[in-house]
PDB file with one MODEL, atoms N, CA, C and O in Angstrom:
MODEL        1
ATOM      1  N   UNK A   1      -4.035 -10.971   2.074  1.00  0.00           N
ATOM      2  CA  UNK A   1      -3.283 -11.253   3.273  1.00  0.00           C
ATOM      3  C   UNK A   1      -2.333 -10.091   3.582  1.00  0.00           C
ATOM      4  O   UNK A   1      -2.288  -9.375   4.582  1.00  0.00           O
ATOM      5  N   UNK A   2      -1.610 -10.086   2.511  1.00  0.00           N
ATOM      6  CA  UNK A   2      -0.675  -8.241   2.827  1.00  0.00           C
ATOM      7  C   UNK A   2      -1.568  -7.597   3.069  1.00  0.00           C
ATOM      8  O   UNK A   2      -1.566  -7.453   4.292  1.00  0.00           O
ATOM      9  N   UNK A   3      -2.603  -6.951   2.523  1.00  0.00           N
ATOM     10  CA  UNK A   3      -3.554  -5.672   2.623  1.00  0.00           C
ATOM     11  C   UNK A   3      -3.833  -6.204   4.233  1.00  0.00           C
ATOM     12  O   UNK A   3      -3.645  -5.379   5.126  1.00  0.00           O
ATOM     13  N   UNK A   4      -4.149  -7.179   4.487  1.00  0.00           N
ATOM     14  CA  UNK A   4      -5.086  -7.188   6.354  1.00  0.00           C
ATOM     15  C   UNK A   4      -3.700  -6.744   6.982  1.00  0.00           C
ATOM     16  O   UNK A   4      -3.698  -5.860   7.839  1.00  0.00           O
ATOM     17  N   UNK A   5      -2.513  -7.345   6.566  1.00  0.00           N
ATOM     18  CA  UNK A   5      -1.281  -7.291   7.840  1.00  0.00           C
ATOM     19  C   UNK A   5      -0.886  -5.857   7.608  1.00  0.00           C
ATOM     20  O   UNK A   5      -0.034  -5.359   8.344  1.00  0.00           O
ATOM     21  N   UNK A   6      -1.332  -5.288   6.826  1.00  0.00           N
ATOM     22  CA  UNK A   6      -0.470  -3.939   6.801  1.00  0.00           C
ATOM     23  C   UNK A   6      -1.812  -2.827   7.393  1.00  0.00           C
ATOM     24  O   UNK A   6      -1.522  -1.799   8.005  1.00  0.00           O
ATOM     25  N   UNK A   7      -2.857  -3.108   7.186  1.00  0.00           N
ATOM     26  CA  UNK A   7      -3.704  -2.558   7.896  1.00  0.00           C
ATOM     27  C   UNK A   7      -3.822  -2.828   9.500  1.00  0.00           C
ATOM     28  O   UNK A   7      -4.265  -1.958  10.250  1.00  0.00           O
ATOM     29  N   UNK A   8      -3.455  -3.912   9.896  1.00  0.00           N
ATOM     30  CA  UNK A   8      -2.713  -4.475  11.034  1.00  0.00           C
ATOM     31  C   UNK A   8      -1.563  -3.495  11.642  1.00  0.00           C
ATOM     32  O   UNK A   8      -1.531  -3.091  12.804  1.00  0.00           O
ATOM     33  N   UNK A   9      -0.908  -3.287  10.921  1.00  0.00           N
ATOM     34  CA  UNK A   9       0.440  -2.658  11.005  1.00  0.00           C
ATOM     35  C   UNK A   9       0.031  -1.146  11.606  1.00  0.00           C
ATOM     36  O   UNK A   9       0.208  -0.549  12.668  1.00  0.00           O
ATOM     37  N   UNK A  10      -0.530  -0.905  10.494  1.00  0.00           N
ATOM     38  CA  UNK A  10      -1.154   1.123  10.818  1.00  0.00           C
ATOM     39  C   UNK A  10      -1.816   0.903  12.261  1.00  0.00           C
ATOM     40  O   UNK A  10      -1.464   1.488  13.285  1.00  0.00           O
ATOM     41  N   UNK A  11      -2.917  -0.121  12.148  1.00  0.00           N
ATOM     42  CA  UNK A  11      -3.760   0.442  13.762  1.00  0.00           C
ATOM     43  C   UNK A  11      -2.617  -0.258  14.720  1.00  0.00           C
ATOM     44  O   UNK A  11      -2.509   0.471  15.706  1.00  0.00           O
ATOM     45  N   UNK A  12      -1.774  -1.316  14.819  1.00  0.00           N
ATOM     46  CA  UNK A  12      -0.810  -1.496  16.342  1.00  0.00           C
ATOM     47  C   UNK A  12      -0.039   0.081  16.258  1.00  0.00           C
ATOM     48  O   UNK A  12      -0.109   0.891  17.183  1.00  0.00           O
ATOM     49  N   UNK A  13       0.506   0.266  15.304  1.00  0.00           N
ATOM     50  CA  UNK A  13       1.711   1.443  15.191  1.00  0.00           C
ATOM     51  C   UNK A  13       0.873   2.519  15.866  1.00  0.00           C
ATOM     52  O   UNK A  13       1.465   3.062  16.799  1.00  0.00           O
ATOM     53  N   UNK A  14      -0.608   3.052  15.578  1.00  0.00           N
ATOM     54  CA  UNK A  14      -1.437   4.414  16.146  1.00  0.00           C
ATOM     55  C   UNK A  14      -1.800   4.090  16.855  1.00  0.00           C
ATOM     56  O   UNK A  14      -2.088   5.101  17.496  1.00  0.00           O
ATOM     57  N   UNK A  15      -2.293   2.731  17.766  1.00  0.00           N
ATOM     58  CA  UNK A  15      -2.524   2.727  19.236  1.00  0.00           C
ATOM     59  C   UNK A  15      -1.170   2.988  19.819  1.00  0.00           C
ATOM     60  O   UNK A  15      -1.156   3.901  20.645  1.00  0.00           O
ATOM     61  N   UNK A  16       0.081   2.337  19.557  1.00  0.00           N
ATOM     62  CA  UNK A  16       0.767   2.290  20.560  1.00  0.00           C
ATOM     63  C   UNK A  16       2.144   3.535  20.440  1.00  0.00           C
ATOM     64  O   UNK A  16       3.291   3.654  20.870  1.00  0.00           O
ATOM     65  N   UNK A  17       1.435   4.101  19.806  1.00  0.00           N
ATOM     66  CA  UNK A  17       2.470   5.799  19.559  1.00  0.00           C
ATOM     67  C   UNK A  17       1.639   6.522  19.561  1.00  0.00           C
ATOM     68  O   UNK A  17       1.152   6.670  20.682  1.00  0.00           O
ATOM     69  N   UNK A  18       1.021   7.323  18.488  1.00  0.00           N
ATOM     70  CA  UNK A  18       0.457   8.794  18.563  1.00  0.00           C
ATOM     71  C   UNK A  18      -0.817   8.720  19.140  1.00  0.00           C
ATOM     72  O   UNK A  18      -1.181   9.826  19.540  1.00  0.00           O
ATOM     73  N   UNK A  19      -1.651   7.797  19.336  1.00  0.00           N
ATOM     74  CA  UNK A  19      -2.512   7.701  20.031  1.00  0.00           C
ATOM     75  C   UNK A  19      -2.912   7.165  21.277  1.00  0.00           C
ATOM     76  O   UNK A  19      -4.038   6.818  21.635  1.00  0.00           O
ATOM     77  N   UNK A  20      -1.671   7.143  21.985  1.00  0.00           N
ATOM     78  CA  UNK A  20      -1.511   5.901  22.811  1.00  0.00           C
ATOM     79  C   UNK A  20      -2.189   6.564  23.961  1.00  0.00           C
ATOM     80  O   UNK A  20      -2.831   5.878  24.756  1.00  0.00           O
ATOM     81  N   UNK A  21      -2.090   7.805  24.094  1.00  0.00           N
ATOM     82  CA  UNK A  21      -2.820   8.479  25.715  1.00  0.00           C
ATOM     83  C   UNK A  21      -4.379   7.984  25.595  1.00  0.00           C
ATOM     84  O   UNK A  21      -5.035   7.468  26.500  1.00  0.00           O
ATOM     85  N   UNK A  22      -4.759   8.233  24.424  1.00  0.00           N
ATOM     86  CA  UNK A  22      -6.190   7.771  24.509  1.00  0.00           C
ATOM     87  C   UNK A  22      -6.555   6.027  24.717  1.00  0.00           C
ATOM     88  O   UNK A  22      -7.712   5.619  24.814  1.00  0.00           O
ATOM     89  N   UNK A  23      -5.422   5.188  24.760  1.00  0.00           N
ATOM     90  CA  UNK A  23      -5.641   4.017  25.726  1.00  0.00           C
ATOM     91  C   UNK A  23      -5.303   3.439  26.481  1.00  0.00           C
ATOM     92  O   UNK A  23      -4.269   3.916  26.948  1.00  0.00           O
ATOM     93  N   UNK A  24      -5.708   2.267  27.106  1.00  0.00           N
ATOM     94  CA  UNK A  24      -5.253   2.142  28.161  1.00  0.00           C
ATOM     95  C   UNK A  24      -4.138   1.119  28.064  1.00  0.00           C
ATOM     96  O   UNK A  24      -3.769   0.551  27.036  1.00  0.00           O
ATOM     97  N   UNK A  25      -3.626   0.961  29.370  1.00  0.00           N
ATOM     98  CA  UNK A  25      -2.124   0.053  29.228  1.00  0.00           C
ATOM     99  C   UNK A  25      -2.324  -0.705  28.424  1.00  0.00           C
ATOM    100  O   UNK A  25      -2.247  -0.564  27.204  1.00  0.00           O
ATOM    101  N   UNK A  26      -2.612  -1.617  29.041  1.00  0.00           N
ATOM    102  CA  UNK A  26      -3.194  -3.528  28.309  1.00  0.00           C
ATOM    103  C   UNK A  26      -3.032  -3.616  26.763  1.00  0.00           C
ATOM    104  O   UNK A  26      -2.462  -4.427  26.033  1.00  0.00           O
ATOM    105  N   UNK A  27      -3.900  -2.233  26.486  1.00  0.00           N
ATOM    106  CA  UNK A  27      -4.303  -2.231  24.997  1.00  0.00           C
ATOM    107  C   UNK A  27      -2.912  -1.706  24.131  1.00  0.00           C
ATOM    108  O   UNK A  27      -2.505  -2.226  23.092  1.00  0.00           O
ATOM    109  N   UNK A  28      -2.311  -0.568  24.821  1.00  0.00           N
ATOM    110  CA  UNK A  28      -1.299  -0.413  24.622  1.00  0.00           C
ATOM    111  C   UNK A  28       0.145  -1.612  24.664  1.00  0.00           C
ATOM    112  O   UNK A  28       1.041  -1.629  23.820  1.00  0.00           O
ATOM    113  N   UNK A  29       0.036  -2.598  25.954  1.00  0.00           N
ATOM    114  CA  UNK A  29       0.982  -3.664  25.083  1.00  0.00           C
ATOM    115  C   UNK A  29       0.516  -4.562  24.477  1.00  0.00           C
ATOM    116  O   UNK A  29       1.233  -5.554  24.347  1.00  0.00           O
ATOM    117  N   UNK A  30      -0.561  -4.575  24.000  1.00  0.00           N
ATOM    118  CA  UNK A  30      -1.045  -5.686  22.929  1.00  0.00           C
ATOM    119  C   UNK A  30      -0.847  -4.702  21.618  1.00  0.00           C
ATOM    120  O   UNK A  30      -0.423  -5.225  20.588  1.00  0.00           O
ATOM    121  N   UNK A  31      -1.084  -3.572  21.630  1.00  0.00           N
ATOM    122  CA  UNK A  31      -0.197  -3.528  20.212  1.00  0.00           C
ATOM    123  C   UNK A  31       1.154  -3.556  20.309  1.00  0.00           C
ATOM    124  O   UNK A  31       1.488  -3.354  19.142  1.00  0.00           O
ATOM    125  N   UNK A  32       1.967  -3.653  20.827  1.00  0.00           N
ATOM    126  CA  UNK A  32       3.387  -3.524  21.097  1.00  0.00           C
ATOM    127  C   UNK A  32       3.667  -4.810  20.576  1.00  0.00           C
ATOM    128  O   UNK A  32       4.380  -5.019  19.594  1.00  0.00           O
ATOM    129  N   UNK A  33       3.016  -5.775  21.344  1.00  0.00           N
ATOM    130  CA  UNK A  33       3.479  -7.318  20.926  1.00  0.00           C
ATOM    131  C   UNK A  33       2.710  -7.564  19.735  1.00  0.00           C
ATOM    132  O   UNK A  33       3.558  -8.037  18.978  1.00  0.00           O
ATOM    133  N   UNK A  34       1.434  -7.525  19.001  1.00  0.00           N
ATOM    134  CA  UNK A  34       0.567  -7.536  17.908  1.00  0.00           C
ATOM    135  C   UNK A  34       1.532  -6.734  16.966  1.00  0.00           C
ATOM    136  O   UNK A  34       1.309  -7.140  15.825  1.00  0.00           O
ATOM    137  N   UNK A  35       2.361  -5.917  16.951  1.00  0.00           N
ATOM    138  CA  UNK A  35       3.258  -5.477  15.777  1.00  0.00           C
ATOM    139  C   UNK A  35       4.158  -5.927  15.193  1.00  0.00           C
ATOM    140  O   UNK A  35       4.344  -5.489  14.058  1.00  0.00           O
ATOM    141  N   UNK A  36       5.132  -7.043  15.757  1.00  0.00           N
ATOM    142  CA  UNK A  36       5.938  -7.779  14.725  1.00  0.00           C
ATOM    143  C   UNK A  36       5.053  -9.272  14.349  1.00  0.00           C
ATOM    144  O   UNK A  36       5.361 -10.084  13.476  1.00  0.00           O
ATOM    145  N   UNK A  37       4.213  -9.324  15.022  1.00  0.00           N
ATOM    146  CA  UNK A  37       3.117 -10.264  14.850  1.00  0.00           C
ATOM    147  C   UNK A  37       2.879 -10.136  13.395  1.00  0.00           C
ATOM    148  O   UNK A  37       3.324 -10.878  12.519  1.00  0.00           O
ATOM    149  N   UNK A  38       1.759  -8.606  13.183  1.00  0.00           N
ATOM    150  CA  UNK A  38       1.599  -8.575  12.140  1.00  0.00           C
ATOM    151  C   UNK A  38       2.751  -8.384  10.933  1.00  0.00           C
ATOM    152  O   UNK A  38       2.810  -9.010   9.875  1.00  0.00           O
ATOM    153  N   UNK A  39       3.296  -7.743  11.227  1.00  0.00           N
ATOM    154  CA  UNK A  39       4.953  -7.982  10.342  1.00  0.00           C
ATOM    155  C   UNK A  39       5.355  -8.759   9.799  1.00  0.00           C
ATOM    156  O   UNK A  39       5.647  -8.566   8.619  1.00  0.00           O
ATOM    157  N   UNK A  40       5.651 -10.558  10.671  1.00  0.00           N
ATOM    158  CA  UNK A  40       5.413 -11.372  10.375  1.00  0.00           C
ATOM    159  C   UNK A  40       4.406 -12.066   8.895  1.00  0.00           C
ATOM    160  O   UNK A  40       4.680 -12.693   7.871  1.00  0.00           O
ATOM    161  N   UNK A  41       3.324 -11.583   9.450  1.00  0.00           N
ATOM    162  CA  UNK A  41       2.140 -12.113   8.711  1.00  0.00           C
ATOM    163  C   UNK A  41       2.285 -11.526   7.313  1.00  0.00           C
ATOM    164  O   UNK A  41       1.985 -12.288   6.394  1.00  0.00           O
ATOM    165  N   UNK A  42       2.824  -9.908   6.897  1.00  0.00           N
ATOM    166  CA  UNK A  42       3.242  -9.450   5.803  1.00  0.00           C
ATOM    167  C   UNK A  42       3.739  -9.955   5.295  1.00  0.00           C
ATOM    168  O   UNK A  42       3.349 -10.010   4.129  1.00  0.00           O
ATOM    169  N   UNK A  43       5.171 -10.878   5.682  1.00  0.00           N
ATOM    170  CA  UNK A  43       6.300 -11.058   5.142  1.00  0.00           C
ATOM    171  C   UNK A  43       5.870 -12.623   4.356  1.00  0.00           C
ATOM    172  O   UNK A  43       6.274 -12.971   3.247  1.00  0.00           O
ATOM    173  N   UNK A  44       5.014 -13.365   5.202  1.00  0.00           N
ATOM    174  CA  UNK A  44       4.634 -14.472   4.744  1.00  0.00           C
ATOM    175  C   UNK A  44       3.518 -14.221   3.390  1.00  0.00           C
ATOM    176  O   UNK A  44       3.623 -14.935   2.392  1.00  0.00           O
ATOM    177  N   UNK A  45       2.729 -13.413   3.457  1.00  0.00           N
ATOM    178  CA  UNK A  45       1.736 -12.745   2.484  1.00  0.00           C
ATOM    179  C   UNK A  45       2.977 -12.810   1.241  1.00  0.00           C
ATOM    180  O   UNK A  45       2.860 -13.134   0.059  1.00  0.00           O
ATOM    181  N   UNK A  46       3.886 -12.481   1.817  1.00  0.00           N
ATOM    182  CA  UNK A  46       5.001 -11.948   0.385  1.00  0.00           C
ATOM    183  C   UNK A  46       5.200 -13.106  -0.031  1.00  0.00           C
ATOM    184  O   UNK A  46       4.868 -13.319  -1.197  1.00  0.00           O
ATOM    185  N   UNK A  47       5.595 -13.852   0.493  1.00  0.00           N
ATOM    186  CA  UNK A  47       6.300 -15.335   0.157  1.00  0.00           C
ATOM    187  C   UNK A  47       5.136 -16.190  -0.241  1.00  0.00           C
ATOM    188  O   UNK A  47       5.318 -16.900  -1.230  1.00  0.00           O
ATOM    189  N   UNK A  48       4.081 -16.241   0.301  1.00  0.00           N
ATOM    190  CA  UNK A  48       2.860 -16.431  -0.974  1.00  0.00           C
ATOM    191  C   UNK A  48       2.618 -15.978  -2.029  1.00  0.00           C
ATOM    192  O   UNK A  48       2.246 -16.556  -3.050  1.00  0.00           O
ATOM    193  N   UNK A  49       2.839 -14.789  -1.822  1.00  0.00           N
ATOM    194  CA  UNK A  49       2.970 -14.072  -3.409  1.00  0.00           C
ATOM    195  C   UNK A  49       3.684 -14.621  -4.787  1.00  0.00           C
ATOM    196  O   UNK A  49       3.375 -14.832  -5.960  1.00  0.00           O
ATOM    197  N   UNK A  50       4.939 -14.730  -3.839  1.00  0.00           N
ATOM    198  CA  UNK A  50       6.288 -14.662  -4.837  1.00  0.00           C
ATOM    199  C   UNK A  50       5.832 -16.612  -5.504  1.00  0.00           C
ATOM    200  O   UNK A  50       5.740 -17.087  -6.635  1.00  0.00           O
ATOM    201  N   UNK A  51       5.625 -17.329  -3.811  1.00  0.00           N
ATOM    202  CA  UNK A  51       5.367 -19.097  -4.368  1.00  0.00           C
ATOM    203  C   UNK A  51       4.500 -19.031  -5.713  1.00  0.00           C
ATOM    204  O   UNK A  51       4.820 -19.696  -6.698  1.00  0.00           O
ATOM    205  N   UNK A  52       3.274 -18.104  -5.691  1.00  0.00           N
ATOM    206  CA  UNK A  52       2.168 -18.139  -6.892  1.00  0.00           C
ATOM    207  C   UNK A  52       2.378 -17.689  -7.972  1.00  0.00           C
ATOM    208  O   UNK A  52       1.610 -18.026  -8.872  1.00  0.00           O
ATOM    209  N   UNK A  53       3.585 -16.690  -8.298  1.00  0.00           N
ATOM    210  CA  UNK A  53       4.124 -16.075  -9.538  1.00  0.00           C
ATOM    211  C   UNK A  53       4.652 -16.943  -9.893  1.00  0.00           C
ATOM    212  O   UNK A  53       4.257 -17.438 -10.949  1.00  0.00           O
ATOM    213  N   UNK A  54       6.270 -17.802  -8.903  1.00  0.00           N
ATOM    214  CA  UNK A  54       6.878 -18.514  -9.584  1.00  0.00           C
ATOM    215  C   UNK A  54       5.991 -20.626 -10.085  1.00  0.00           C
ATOM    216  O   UNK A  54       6.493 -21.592 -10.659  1.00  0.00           O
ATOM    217  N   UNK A  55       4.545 -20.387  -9.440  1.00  0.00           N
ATOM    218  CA  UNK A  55       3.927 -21.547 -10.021  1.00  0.00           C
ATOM    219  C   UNK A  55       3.323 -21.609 -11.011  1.00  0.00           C
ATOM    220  O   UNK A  55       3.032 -22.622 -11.647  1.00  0.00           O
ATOM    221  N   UNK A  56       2.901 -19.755 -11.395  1.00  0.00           N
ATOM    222  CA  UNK A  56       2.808 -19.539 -12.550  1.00  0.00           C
ATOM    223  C   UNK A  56       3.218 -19.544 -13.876  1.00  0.00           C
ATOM    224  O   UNK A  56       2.697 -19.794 -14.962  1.00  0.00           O
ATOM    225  N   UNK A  57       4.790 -19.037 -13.286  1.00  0.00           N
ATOM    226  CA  UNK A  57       5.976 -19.231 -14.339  1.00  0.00           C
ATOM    227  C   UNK A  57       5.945 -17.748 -14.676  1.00  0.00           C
ATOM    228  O   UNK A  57       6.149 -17.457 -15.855  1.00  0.00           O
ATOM    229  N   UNK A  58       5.760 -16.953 -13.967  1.00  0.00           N
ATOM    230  CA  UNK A  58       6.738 -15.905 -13.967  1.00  0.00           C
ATOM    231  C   UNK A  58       7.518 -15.263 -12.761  1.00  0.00           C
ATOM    232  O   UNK A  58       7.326 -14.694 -11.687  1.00  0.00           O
ATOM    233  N   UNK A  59       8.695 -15.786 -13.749  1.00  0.00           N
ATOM    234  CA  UNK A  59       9.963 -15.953 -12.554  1.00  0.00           C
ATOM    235  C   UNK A  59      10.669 -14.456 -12.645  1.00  0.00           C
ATOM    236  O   UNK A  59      11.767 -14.261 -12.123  1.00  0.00           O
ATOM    237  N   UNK A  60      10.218 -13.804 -13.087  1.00  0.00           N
ATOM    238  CA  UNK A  60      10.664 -12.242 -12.870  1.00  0.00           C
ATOM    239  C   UNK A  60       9.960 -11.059 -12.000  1.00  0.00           C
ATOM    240  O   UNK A  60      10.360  -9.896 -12.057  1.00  0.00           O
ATOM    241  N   UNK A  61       8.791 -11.511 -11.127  1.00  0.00           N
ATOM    242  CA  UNK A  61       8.495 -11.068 -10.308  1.00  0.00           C
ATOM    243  C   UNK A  61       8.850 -10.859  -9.160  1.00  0.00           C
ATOM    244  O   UNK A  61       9.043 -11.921  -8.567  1.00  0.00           O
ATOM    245  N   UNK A  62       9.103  -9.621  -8.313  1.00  0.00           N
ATOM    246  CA  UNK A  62       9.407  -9.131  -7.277  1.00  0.00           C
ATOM    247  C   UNK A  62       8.795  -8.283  -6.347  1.00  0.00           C
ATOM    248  O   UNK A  62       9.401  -7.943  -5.331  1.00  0.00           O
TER     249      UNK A  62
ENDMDL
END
């Protein structure tokens, strides 16, 4: 789930900055709005993470 949102992350961030001449508007604000989207989705990936360590019982993971 991290690995898709952060791969998420790279292609909104290179459509809608360094590559952005090569598209068109539309596409350009759908990554704009698709970027804290995926952000989002990271942060929750984390907090799955962290729920499955500490159901594991290791509570020293970070």
């Amino acid at each position: 789930m991290m690995a898709a949102a952060a791969l998420g992350m790279l292609a909104t961030v290179l459509v809608a900055y360094p590559y952005a001449p090569h598209f068109s508007l539309p596409a350009q604000v759908a990554a704009h709005l698709l970027l804290p989207v995926a952000a989002g989705v990271f942060k929750l990936g984390y907090v799955v993470r962290l729920a499955a360590h500490h159901a594991l019982g290791n509570h020293v993971a970070g």
